[in-house]
SETI-104103 format. One line per 2 residues: number of its first residue (from 1); for each residue z, x, y of N, C-alpha, C. Coordinates in Angstrom, 2 decimals. Each point is the difference from the previous one (the first is absolute). Layout:
N
NUM	Z,X,Y,Z,X,Y,Z,X,Y  ...
***
This chain:
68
1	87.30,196.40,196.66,-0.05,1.35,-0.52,-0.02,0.96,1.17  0.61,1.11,-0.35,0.40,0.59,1.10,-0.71,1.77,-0.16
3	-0.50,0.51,0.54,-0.53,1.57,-0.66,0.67,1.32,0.83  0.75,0.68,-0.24,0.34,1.08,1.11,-0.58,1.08,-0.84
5	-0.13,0.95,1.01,-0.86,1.53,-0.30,1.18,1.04,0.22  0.82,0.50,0.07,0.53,1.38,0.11,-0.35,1.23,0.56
7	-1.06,0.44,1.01,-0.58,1.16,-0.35,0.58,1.45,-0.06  1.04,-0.19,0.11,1.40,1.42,0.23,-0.14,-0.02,-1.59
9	0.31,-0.91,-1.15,0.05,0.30,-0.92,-0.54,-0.12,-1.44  -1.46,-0.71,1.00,-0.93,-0.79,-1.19,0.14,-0.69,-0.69
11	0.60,-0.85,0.66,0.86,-1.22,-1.34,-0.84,-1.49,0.50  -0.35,-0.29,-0.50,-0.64,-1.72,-0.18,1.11,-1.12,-0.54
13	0.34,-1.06,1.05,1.07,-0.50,-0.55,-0.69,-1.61,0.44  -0.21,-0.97,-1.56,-0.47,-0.87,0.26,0.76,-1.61,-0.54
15	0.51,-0.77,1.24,0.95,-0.96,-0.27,-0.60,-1.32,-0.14  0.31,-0.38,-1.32,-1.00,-1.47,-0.33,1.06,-1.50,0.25
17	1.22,0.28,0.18,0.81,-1.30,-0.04,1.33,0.71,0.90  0.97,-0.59,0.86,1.05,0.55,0.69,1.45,-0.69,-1.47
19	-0.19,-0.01,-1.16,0.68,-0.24,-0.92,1.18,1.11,-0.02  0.96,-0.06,-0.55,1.16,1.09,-0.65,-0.88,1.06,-0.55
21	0.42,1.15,-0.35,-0.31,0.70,-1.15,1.01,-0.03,-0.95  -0.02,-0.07,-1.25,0.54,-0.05,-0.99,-0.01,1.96,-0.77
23	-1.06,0.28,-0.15,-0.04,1.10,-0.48,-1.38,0.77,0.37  0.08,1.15,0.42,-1.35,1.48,0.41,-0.18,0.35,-1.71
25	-1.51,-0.24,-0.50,-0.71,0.52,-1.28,-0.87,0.93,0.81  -0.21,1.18,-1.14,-0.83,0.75,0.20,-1.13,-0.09,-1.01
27	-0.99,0.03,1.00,-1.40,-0.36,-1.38,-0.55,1.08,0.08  -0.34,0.99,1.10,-0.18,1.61,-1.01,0.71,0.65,0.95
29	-0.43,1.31,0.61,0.78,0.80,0.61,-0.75,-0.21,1.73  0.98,-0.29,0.70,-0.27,-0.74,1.24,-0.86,-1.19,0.21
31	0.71,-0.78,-1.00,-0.51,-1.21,0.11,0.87,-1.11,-0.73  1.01,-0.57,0.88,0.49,-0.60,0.07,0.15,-1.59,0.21
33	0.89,-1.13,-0.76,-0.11,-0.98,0.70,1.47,-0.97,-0.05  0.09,-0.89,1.01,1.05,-0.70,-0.08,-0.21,-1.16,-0.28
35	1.22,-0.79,-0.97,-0.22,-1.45,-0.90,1.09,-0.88,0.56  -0.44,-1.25,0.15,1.84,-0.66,0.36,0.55,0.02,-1.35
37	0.99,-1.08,-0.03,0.92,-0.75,-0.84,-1.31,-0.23,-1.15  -0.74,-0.36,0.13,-1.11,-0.80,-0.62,-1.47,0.95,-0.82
39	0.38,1.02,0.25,-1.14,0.70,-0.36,-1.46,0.74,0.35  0.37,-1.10,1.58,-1.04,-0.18,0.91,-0.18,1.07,0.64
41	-1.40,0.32,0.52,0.20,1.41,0.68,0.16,-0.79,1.10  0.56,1.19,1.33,0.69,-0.45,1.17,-0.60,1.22,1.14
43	-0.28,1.24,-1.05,-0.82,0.93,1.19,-0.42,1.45,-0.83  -0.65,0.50,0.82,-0.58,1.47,-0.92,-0.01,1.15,0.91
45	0.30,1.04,-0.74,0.14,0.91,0.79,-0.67,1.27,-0.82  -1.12,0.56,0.98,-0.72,1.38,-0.17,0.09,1.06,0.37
47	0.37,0.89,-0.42,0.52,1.07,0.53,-1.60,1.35,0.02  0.23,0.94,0.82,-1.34,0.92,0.02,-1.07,-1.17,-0.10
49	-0.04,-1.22,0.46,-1.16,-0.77,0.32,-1.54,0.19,0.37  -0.08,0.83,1.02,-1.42,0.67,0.00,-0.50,0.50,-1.36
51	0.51,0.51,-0.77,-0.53,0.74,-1.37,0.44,-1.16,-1.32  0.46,-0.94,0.17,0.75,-1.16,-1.29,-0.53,-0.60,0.27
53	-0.28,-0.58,1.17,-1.15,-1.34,0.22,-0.81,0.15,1.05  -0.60,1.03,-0.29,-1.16,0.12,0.90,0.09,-0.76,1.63
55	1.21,0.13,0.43,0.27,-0.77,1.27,-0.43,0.72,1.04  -0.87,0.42,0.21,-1.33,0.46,1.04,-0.11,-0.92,1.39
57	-0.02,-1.37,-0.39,-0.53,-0.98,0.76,0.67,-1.02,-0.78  0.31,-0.83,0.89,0.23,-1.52,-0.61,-0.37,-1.57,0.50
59	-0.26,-1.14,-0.76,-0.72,-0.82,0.73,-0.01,-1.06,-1.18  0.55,-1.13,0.64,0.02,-1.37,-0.56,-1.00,-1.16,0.31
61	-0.13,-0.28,-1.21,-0.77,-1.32,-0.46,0.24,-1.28,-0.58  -0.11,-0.88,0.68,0.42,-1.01,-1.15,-1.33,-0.73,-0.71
63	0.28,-0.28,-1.01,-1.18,-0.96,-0.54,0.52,-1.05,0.04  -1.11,-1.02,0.07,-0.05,-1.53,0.26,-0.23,-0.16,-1.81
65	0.62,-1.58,-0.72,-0.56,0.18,-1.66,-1.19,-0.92,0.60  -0.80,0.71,-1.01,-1.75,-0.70,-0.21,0.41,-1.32,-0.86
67	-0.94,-0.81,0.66,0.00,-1.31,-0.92,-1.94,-0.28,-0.83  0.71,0.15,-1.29,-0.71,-0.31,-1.10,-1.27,-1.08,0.16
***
């Protein structure tokens, strides 16, 4: 996964697989995503990011799964 920031134009652009794109959906207004052949998402894109997703700061985690 790949994360770029924009800051010239506030755009958050976040790449989960180096797949084709098949087709750009819009799920509301600057907020975008790309699907392959398959349905699959392939990447997302935020536009005015500071104010759509609170992208202030950013910072990854992974969780380990708990065993029962």
């Amino acid at each position: 996964m790949k994360v770029k920031y924009f800051s010239d134009t506030d755009t958050a652009h976040i790449e989960f697989t180096e797949k084709a794109v098949q087709e750009t959906k819009e799920i509301s207004e600057n907020i975008y995503i790309d699907v392959d052949g398959k349905g699959n998402i392939v990447s997302m894109t935020i536009e005015h990011a500071k104010d759509n997703a609170g992208l202030w700061e950013f910072s990854y985690q992974e969780m380990s799964r708990q065993k029962a």
